[in-house]
C-alpha positions as CSV (number, residue, x, y, z in Angstrom):
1,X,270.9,127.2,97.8
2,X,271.9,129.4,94.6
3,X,274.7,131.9,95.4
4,X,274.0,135.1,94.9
5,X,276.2,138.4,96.6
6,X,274.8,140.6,99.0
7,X,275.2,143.3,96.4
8,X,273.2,141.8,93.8
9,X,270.3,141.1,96.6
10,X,270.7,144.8,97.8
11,X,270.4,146.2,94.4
12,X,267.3,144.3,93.6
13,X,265.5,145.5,96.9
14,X,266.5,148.7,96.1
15,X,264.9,148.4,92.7
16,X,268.3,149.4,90.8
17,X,268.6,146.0,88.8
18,X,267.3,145.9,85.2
19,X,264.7,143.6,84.0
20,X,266.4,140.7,82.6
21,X,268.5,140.7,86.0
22,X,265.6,141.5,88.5
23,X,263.3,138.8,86.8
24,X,266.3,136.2,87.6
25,X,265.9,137.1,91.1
26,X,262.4,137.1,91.6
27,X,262.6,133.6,90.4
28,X,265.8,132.6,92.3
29,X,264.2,134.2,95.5
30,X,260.2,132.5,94.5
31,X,262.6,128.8,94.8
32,X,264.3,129.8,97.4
33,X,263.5,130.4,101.1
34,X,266.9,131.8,101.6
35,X,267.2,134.3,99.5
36,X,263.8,135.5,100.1
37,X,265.0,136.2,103.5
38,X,267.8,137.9,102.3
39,X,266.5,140.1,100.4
40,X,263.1,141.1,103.3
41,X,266.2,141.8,105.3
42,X,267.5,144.0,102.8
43,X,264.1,145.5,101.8
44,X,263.6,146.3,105.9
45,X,266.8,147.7,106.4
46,X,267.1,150.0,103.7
47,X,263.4,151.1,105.0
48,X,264.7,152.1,108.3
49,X,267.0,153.9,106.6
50,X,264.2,155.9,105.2
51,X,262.5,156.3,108.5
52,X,265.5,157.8,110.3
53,X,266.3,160.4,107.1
54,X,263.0,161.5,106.0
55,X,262.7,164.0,108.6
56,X,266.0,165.5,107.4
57,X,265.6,165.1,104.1
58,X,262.3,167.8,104.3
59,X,264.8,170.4,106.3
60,X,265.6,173.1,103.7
61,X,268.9,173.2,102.5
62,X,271.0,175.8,104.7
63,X,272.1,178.7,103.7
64,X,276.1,178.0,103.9
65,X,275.8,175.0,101.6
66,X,273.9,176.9,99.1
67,X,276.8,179.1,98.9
């Protein structure tokens, strides 16, 4: 197994790596059964994340912030 940080996975689920770097981890995570698990955790996570927000996210922005 290749050792990559939890960082580097997260950013690359989260589409923030650039290509050079995201390309190494597609590869690292096509040989590796590991890391591709590491980074469908990562990928599911961050999309419950989503879930729970969205509503919130569409709320308009109160009034006392605004000011």
């Amino acid at each position: 197994m290749t050792n990559v940080s939890d960082e580097m996975l997260m950013a690359y689920a989260d589409g923030e790596l650039d290509g050079q770097e995201r390309d190494r981890i597609a590869e690292l995570a096509q040989r590796d059964p590991a890391i591709a698990a590491r980074i469908a955790r990562f990928s599911a996570s961050a999309q419950v994340a989503r879930d729970v927000f969205s509503p919130i996210q569409s709320e308009p922005v109160p009034g006392y912030l605004i000011q």
